[in-house]
C-alpha positions in Angstrom: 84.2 -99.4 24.5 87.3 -99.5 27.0 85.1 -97.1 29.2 82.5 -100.1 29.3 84.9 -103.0 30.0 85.9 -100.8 32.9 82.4 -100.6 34.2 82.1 -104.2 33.6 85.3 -105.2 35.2 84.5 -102.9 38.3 81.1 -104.0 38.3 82.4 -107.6 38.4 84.6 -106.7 41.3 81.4 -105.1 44.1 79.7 -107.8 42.9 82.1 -110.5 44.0 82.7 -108.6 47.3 78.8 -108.4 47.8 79.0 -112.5 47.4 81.9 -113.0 50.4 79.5 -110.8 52.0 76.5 -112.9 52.1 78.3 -115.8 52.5 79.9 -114.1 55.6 76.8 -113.5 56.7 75.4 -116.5 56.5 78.4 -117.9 58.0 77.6 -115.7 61.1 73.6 -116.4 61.4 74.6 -120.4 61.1 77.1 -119.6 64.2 74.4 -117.5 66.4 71.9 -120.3 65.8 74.1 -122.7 67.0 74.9 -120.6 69.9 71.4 -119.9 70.5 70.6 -123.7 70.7 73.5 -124.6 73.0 72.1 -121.6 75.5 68.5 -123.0 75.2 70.1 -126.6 75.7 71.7 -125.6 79.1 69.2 -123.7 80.4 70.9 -120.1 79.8 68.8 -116.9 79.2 68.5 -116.4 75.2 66.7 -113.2 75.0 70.1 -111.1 74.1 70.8 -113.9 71.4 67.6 -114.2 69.5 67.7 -110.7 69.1 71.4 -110.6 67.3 70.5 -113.1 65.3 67.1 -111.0 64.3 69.6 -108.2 63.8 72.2 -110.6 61.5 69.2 -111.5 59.8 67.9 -108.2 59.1 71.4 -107.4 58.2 71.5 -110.6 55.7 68.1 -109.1 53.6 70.3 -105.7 53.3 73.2 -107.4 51.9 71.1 -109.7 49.8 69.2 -106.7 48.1 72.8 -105.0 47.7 74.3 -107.7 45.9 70.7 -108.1 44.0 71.0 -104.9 42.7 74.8 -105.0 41.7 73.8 -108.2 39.5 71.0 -106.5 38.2 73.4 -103.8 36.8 75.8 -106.0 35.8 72.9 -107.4 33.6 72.3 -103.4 32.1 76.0 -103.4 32.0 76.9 -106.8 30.1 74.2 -105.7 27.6 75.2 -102.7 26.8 79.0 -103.7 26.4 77.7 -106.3 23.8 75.7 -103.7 21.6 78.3 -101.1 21.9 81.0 -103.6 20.4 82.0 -102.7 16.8 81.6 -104.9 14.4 
């Protein structure tokens, strides 16, 4: 059982850090958007821009999936600490 609580704990932990990373993320594509308007705005070439902010949000779907995944093991995780609990 304190094997599990460990797992769960830990698993608790990469999944918060997995959050502050898509927020961070989306933090970042929100910046390079508005940077990419302000360059359209003034007239100023926007091919280098546009294709960070493909690569942020390529980058976005990877973090997304990896905190996906965590969640779904907490899920395996959570259950199997409840069914292992004596009583």
């Amino acid at each position: 059982m304190q094997n599990l609580n460990f797992e769960l704990a830990t698993t608790l932990e990469h999944l918060e850090l997995a959050q502050w990373h898509v927020a961070s993320g989306s933090r970042l594509i929100r910046r390079q958007r508005e940077m990419l308007l302000h360059l359209e705005r003034d007239g100023e070439p926007v091919v280098e821009a546009k294709m960070r902010l493909l690569e942020f949000e390529q980058s976005q779907l990877a973090r997304i999936a990896h905190r996906d995944r965590i969640a779904a093991t907490l899920g395996v995780t959570a259950h199997r600490a409840v069914y292992a609990a004596p009583g």
